[in-house]
RODRENBA-626891 format. One record per residue: x, y, z of N, C-alpha, C in turn; residue number from 1; residue in one letter. Coordinates in pm, whole numbers. Example, Ala and Ser with C-alpha at 12.3 -4.5 7.8 and 13.67 -1.06 7.14 Angstrom:
2
n.x|n.y|n.z|ca.x|ca.y|ca.z|c.x|c.y|c.z|pos|code
1319|-569|780|1230|-450|780|1320|-330|780|1|A
1285|-225|708|1367|-106|714|1290|3|787|2|S
//
This chain:
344
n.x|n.y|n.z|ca.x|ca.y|ca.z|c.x|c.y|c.z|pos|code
-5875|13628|11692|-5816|13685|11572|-5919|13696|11460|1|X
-6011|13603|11420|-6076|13594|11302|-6214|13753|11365|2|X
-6278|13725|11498|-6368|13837|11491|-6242|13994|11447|3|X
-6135|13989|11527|-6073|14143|11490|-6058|14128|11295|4|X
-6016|14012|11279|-6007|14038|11103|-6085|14078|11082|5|X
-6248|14019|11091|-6352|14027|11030|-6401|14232|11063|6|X
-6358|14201|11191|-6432|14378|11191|-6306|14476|11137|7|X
-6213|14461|11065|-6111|14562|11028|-6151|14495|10867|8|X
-6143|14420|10795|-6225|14423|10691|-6350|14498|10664|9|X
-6447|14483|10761|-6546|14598|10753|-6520|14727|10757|10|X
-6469|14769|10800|-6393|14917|10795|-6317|14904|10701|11|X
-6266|14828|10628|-6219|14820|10503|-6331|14884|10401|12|X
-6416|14807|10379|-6515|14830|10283|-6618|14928|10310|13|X
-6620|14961|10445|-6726|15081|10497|-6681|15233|10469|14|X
-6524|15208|10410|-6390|15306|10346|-6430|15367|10234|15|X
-6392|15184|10166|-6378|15212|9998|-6496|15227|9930|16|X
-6582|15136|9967|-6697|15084|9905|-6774|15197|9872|17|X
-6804|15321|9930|-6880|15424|9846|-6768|15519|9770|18|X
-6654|15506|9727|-6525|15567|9698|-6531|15454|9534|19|X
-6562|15336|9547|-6527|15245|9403|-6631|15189|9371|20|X
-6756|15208|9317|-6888|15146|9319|-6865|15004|9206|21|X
-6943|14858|9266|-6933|14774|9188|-6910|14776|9062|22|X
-6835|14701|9006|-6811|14690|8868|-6737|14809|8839|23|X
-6679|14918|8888|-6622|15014|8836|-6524|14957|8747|24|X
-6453|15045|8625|-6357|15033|8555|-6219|15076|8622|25|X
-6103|15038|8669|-6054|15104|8725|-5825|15032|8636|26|X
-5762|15140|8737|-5662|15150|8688|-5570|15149|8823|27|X
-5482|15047|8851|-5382|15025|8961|-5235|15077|8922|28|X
-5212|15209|8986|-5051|15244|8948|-4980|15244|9095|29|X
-4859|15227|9035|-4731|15200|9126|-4721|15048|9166|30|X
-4752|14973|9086|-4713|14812|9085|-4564|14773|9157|31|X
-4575|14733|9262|-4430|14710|9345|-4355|14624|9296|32|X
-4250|14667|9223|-4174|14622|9073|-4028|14594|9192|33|X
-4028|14521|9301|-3928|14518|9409|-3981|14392|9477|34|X
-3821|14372|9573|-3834|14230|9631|-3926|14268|9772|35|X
-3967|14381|9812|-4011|14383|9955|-4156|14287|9941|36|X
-4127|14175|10010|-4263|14100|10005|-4400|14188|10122|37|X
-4356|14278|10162|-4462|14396|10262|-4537|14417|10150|38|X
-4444|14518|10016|-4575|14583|9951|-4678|14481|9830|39|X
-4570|14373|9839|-4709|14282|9731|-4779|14227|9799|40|X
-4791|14211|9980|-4872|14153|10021|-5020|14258|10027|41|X
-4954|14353|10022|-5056|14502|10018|-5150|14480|9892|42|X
-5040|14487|9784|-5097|14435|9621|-5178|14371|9633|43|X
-5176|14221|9649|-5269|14135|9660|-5391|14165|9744|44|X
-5350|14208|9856|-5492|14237|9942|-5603|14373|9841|45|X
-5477|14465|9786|-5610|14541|9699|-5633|14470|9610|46|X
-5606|14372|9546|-5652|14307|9429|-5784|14183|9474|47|X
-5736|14128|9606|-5871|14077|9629|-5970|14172|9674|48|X
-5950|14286|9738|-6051|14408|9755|-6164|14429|9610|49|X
-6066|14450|9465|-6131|14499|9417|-6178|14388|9332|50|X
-6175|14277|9367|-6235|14188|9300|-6378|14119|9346|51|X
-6387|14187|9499|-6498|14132|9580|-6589|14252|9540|52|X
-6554|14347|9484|-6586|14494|9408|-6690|14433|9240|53|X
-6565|14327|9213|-6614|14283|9089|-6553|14402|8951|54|X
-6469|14476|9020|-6382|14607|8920|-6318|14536|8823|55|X
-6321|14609|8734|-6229|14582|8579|-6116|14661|8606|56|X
-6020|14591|8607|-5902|14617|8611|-5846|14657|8463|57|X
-5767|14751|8458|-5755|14781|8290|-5592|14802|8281|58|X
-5534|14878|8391|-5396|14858|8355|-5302|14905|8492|59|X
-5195|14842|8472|-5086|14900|8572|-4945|14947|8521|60|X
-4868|14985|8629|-4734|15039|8553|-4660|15050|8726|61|X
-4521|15095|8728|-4470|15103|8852|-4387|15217|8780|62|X
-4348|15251|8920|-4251|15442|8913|-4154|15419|8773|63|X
-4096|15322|8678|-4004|15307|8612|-4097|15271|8446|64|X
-4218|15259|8441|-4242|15230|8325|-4374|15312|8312|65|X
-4356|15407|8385|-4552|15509|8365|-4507|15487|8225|66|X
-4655|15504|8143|-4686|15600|7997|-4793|15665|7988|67|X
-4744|15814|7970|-4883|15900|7982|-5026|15794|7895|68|X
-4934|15827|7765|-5023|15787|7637|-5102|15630|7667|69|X
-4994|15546|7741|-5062|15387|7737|-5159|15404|7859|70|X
-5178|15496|7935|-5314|15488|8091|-5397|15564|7997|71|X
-5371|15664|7918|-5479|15750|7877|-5552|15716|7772|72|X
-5503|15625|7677|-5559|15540|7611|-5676|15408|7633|73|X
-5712|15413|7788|-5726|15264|7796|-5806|15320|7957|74|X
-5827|15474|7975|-5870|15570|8074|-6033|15547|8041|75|X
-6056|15605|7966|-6214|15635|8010|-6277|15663|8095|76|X
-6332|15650|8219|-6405|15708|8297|-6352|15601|8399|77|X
-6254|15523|8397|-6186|15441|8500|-6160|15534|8603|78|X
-6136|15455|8783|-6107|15525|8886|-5962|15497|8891|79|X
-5922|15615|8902|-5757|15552|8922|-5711|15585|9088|80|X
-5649|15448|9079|-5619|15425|9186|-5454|15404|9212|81|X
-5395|15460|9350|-5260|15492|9388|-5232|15337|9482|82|X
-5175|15245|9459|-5087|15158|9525|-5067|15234|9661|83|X
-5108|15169|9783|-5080|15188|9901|-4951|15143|9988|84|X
-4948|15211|10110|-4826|15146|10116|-4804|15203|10251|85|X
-4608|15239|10261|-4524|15366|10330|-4464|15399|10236|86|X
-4541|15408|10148|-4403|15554|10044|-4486|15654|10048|87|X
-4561|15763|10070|-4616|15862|10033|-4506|15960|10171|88|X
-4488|16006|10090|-4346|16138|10145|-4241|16153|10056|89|X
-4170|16184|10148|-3972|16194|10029|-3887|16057|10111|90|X
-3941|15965|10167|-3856|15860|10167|-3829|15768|10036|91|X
-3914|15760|9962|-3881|15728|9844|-3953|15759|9729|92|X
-3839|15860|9667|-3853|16011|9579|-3941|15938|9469|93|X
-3871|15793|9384|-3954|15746|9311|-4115|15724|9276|94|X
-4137|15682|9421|-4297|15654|9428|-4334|15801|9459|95|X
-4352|15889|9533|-4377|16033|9588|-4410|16099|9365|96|X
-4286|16081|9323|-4283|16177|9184|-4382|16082|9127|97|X
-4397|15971|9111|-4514|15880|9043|-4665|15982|9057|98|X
-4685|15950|9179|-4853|15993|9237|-4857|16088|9181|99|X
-4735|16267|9214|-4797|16338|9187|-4777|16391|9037|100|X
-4733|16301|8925|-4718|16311|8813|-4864|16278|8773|101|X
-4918|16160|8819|-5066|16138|8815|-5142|16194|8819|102|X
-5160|16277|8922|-5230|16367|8998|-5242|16500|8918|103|X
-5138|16526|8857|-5088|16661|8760|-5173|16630|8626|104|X
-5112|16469|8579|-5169|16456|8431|-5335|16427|8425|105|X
-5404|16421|8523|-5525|16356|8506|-5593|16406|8594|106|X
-5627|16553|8611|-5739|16643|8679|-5913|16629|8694|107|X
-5918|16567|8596|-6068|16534|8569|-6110|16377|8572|108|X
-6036|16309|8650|-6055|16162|8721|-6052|16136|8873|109|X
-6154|16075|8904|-6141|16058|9034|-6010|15962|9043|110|X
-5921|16011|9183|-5790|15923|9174|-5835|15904|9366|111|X
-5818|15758|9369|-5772|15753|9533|-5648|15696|9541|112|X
-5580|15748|9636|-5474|15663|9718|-5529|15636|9812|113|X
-5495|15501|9787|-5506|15337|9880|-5460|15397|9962|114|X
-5487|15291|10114|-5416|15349|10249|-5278|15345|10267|115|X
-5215|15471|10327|-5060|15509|10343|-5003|15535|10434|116|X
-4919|15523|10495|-4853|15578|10567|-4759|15731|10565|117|X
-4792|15799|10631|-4702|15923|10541|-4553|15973|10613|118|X
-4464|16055|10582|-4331|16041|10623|-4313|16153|10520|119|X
-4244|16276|10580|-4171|16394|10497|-4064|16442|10619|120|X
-3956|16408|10534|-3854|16452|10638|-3785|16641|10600|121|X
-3840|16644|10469|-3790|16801|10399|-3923|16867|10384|122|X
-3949|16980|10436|-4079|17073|10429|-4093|17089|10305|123|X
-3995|17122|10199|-4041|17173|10057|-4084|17062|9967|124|X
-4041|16914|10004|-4145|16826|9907|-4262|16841|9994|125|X
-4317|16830|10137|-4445|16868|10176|-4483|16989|10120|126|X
-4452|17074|10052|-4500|17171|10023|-4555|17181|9869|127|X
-4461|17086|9814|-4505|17112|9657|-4568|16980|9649|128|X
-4640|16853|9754|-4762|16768|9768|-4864|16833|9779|129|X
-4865|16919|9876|-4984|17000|9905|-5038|17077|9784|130|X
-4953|17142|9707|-4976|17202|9601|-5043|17149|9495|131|X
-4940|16995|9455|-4985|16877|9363|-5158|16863|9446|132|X
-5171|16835|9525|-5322|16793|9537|-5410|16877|9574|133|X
-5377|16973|9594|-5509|17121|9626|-5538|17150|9508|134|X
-5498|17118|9365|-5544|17147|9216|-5617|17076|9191|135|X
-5650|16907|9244|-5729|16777|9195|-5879|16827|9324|136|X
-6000|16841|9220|-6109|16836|9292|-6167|16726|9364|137|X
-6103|16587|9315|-6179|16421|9294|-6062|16368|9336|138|X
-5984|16406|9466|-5876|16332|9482|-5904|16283|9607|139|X
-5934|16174|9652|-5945|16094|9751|-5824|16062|9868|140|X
-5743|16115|9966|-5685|16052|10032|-5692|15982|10163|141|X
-5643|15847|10212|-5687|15727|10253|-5587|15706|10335|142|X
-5524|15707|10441|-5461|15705|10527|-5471|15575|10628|143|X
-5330|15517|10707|-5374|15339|10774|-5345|15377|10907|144|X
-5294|15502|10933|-5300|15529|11052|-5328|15645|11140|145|X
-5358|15664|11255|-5390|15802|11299|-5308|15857|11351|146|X
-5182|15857|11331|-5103|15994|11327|-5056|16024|11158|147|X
-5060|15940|11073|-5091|16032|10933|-5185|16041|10926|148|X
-5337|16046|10950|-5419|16096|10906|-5455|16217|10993|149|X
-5403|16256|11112|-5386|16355|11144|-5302|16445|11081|150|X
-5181|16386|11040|-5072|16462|11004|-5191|16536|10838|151|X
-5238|16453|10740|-5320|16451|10640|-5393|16589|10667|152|X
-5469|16591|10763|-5557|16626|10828|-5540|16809|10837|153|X
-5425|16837|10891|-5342|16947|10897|-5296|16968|10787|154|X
-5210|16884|10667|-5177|16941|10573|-5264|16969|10446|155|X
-5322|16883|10414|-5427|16863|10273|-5538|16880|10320|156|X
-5591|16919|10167|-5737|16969|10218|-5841|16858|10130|157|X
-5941|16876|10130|-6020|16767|10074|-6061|16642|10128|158|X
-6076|16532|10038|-6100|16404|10101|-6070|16387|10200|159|X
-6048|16337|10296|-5952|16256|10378|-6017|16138|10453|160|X
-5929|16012|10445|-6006|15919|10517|-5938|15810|10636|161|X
-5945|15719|10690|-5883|15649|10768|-5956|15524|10759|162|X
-5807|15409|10738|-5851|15310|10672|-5741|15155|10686|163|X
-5773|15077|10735|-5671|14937|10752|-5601|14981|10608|164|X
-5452|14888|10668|-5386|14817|10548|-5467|14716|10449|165|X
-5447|14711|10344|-5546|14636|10236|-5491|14487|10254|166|X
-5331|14450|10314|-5362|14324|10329|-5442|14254|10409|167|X
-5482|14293|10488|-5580|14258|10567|-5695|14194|10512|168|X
-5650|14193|10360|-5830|14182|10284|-5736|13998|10230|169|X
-5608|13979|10241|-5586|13821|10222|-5604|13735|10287|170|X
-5708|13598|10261|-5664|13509|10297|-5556|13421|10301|171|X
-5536|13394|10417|-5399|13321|10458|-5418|13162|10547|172|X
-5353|13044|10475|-5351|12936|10531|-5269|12981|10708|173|X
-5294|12903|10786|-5240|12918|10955|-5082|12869|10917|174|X
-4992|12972|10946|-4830|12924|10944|-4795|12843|11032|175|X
-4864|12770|11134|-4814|12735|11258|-4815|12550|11199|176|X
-4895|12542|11026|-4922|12385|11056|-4831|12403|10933|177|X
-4667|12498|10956|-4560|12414|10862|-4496|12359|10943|178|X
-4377|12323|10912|-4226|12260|10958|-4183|12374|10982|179|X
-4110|12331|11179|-4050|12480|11233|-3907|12416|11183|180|X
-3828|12565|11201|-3689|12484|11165|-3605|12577|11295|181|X
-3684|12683|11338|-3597|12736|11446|-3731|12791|11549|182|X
-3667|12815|11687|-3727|12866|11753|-3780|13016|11700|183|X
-3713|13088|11651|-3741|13208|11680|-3690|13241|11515|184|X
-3805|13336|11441|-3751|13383|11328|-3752|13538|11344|185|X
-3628|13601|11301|-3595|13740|11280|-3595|13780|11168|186|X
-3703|13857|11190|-3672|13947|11005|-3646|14061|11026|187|X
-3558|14136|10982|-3495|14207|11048|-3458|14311|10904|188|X
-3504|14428|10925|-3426|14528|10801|-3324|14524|10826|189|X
-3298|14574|10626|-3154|14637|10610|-3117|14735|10545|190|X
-3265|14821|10556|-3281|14939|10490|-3255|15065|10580|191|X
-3289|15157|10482|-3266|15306|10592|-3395|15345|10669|192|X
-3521|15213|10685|-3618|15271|10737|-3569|15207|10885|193|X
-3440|15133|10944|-3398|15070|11057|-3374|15166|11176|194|X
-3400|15092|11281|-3367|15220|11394|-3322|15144|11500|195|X
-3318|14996|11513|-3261|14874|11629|-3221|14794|11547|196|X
-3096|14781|11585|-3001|14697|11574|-2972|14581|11649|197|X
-2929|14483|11611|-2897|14323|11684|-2769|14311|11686|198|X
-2706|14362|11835|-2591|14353|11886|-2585|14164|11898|199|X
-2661|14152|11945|-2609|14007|11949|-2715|13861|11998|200|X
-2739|13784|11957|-2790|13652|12059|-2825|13657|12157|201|X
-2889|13630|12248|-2846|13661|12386|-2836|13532|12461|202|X
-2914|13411|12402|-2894|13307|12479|-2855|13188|12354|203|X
-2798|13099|12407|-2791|12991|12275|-2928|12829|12343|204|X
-3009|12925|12426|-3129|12800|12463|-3193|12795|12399|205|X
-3202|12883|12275|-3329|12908|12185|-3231|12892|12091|206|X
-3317|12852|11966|-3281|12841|11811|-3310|12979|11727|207|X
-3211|13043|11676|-3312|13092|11586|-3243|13150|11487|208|X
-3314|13207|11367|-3234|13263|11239|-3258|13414|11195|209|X
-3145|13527|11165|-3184|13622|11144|-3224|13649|10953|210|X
-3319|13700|10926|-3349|13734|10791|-3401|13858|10742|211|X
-3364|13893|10608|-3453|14021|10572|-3510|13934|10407|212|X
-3609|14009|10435|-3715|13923|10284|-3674|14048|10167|213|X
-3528|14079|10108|-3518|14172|10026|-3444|14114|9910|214|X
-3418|13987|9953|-3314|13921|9870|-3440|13825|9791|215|X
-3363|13806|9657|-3469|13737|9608|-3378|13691|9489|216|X
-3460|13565|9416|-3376|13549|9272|-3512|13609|9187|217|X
-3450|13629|9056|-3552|13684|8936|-3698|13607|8925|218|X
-3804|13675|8995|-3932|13613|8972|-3979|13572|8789|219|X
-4049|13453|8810|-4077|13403|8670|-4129|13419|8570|220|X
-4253|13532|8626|-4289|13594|8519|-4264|13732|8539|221|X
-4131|13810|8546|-4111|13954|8572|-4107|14000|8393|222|X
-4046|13847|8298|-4040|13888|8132|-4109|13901|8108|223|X
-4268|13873|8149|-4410|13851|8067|-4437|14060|8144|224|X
-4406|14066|8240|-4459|14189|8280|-4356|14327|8209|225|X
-4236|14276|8208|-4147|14397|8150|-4198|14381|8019|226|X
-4181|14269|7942|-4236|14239|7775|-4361|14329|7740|227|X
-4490|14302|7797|-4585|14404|7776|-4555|14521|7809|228|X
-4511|14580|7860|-4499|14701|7936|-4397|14781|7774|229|X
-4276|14698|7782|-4205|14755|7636|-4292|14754|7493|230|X
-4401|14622|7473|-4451|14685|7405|-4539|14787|7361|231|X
-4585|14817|7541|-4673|14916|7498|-4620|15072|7454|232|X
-4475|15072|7515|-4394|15151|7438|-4406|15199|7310|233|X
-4415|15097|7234|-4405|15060|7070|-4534|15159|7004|234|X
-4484|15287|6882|-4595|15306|6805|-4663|15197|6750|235|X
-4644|15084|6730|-4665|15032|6605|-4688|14858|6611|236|X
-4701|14862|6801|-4690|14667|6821|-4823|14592|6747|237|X
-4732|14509|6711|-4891|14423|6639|-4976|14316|6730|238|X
-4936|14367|6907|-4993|14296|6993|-5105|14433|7024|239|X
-5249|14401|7046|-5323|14475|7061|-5318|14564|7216|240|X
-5300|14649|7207|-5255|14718|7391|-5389|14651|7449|241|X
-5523|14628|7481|-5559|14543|7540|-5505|14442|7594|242|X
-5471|14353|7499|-5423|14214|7530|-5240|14282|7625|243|X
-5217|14369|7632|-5079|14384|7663|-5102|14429|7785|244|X
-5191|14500|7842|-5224|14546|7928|-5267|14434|8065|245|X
-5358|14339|7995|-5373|14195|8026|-5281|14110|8091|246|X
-5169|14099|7996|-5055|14043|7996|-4952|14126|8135|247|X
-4974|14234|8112|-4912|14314|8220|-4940|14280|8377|248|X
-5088|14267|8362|-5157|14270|8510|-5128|14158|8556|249|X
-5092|14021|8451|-5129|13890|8510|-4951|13883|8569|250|X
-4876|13915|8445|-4730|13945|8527|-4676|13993|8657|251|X
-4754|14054|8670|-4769|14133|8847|-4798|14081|8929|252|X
-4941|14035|8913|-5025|13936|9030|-4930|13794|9023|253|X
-4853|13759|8947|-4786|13653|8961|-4655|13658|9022|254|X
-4593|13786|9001|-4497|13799|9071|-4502|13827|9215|255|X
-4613|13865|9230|-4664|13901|9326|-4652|13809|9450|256|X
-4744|13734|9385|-4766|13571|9445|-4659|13532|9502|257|X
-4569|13538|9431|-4449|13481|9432|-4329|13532|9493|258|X
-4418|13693|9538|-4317|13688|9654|-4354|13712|9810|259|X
-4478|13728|9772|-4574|13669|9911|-4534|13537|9933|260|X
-4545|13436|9896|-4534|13268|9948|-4357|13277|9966|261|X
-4285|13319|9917|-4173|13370|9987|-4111|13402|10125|262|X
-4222|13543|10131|-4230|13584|10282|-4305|13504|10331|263|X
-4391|13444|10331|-4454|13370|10418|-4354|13277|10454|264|X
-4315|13159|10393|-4217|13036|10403|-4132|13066|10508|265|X
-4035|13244|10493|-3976|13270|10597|-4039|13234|10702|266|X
-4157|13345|10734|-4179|13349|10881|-4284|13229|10907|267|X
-4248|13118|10859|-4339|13003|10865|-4247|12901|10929|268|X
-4086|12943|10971|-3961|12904|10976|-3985|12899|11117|269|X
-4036|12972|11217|-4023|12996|11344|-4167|12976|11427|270|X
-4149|12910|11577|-4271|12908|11621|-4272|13081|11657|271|X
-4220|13176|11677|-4248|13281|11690|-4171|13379|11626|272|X
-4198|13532|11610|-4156|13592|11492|-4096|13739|11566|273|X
-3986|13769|11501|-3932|13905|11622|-3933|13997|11485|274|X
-3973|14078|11464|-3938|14179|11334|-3990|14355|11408|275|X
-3861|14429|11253|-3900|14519|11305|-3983|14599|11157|276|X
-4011|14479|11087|-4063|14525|10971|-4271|14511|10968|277|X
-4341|14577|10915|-4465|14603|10999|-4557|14454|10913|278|X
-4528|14429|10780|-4616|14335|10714|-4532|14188|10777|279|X
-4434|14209|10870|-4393|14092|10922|-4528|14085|11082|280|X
-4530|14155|11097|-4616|14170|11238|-4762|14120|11131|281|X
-4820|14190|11041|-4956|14168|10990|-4965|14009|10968|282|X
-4866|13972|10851|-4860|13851|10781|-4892|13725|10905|283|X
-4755|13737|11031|-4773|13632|11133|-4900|13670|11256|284|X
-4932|13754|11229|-5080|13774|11297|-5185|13713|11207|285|X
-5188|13718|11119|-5306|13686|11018|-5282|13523|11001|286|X
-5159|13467|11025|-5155|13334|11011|-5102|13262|11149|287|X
-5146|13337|11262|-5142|13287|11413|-5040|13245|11461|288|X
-4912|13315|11407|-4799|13316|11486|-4778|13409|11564|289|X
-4684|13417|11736|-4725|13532|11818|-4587|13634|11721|290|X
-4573|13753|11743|-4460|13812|11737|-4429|13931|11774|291|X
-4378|13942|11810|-4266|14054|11908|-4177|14211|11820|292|X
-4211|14289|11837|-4197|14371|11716|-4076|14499|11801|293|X
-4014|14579|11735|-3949|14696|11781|-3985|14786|11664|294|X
-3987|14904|11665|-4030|14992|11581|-3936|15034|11483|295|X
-3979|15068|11358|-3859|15163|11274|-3830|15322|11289|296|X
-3826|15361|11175|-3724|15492|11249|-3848|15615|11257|297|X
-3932|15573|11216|-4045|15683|11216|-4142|15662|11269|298|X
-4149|15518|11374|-4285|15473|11440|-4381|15434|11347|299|X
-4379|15380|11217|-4471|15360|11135|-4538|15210|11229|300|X
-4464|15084|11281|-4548|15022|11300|-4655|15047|11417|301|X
-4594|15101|11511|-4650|15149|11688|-4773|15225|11603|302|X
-4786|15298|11502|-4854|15398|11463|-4995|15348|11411|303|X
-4972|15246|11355|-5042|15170|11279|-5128|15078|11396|304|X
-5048|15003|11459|-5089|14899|11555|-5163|14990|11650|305|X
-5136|15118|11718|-5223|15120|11806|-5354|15206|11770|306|X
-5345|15234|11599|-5457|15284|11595|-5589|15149|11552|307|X
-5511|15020|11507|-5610|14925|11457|-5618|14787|11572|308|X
-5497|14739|11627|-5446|14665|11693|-5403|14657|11789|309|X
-5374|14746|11880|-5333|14805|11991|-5366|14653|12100|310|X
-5519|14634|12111|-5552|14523|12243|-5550|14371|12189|311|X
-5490|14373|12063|-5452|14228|11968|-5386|14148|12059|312|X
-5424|14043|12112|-5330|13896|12130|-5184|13841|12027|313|X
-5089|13791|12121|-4989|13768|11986|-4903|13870|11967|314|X
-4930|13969|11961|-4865|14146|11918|-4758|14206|12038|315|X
-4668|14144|12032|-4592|14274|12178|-4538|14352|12133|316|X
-4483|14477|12180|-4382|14545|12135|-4301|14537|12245|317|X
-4152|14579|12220|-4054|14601|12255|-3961|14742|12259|318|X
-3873|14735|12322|-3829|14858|12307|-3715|14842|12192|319|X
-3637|14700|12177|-3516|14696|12045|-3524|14534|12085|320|X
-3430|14475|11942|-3433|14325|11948|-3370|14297|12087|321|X
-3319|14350|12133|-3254|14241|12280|-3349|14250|12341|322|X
-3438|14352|12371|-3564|14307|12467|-3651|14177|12401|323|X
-3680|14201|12262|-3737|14114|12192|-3715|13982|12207|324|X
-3569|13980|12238|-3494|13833|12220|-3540|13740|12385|325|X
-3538|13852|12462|-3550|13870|12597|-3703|13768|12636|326|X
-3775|13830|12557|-3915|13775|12580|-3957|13670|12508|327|X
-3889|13648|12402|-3969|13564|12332|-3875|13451|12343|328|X
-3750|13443|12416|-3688|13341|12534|-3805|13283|12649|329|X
-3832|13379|12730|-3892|13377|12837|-4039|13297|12757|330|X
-4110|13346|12672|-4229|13263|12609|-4174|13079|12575|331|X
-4066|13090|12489|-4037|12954|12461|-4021|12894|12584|332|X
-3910|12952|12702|-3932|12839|12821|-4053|12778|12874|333|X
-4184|12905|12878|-4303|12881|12918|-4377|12757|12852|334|X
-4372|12746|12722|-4404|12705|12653|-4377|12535|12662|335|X
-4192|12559|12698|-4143|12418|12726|-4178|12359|12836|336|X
-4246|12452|12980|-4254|12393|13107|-4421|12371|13098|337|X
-4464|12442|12985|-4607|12382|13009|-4695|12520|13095|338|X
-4630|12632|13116|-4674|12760|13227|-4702|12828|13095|339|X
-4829|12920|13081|-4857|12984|13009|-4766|13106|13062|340|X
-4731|13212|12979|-4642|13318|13007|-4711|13432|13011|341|X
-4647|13545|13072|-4726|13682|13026|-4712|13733|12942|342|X
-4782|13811|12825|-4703|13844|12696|-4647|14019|12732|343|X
-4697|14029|12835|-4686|14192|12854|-4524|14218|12909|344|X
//
């Protein structure tokens, strides 16, 4: 595991690294202002990216609090940069209208989007993306897998690149040296990106618990991040937008935090991990738990995995949770008799 980290980090930086030159000034939009602990684990991994960069970070905002005036103020010759993810399409209209509001207001900045996954289920928002970015000369796009960056490839013209998920750039303590509390942890959507369903248990020889990491109580510093953000609203705050901007970023990275060690704790619950969510597959790979995956409704994880991960140890796929349940039964018995198992 640590040589595949180490060489998908390099392709990390063999990406970005002539795209964000040391010390750049730069600007992080679409701050994941939500409980999905997937996209702050993303967050964090670009935030340690651009800190091994040594980048000045100057400001953020998420789809609900852009301000033209508060990025353009505080712009200068900063790189602005797009929050990576699976939102780039019309699965979620919010983030999609963010980018290309960006993209519209700020022609004469280099802008990259971080690596994405892409997804358009209606031709006419693919059509008026294409449009939004065939006007930007300095628009960088960065793609995590190779069927969007094919898909990229065919539609947009310009940049184009292919590139790991940025969590990949976190260090992570090994989940395997917590307290198990069940055999088997399920994280399991409950969104509309679902496509297998869990009819049922299949055996009661195994322990295990089903979960989705969407539920959350109010992170602790979400006031310190909404607070700046309203004042930068303000003609007239007698807090200096520097210092608010400051205040903004540290609100984020903390919430952040905080809901990464979240998701982790979950899948730190089980000696092995069944999900059909994809930063559940990254997270318990990166902290050496095996896990057993079924796909969502658009193949984003299969898509991803077999363009970076495909011959990974640990990694199975499945065809839906009962197969899942199926095998990672069959592993725990192995496990109990002392017979190493097949993972295939």
């Amino acid at each position: 595991m640590k040589t595949a980290l180490r060489n998908l980090r390099a392709a990390i930086h063999q990406v970005l690294d002539p795209l964000i030159p040391i010390g750049s000034d730069c600007v992080l939009i679409d701050f994941p202002h939500h409980a999905n602990v997937g996209d702050s684990a993303i967050w964090l991994g670009e935030i340690a990216y651009l800190q091994s960069r040594r980048c000045n970070l100057k400001y953020t905002c998420d789809s609900q609090n852009y301000n033209e005036n508060a990025l353009r103020a505080v712009l200068s010759n900063s790189i602005i940069l797009l929050h990576g993810g699976g939102n780039f399409g019309d699965l979620y209209p919010n983030h999609q209208e963010l980018k290309e509001k960006v993209i519209r207001n700020f022609p004469n900045h280099r802008i990259i989007q971080l690596p994405q996954s892409i997804q358009f289920n209606e031709v006419s928002n693919l059509d008026r993306a294409k449009e939004v970015l065939s006007l930007h000369d300095d628009f960088h796009f960065v793609t995590r897998d190779a069927v969007s960056h094919r898909l990229a490839q065919e539609h947009f013209s310009g940049h184009l690149y292919l590139c790991p998920d940025l969590a990949l750039m976190l260090d992570l303590k090994p989940l395997s040296s917590r307290r198990k509390l069940v055999n088997v942890l399920v994280l399991s959507r409950t969104d509309d990106e679902k496509a297998s369903h869990i009819a049922s248990i299949p055996s009661r020889a195994i322990t295990c618990r089903v979960v989705d990491w969407l539920d959350e109580a109010t992170p602790k510093y979400q006031w310190l991040y909404d607070w700046s953000h309203r004042r930068l609203g303000w003609r007239n705050s007698k807090v200096p937008p520097f210092l608010l901007n400051k205040l903004a970023m540290l609100g984020a990275n903390c919430m952040a935090k905080e809901r990464l060690a979240r998701g982790l704790a979950l899948l730190a619950q089980g000696d092995i991990v069944i999900t059909d969510r994809l930063h559940g597959i990254i997270l318990s790979w990166m902290g050496g738990t095996s896990v057993f995956y079924t796909d969502n409704n658009y193949m984003k994880l299969s898509n991803f995995l077999s363009t970076w991960l495909d011959e990974t140890q640990n990694i199975m796929s499945c065809a839906n949770f009962e197969a899942a349940f199926h095998r990672a039964e069959a592993s725990i018995r192995s496990r109990r008799s002392g017979v190493a198992s097949d993972p295939s």
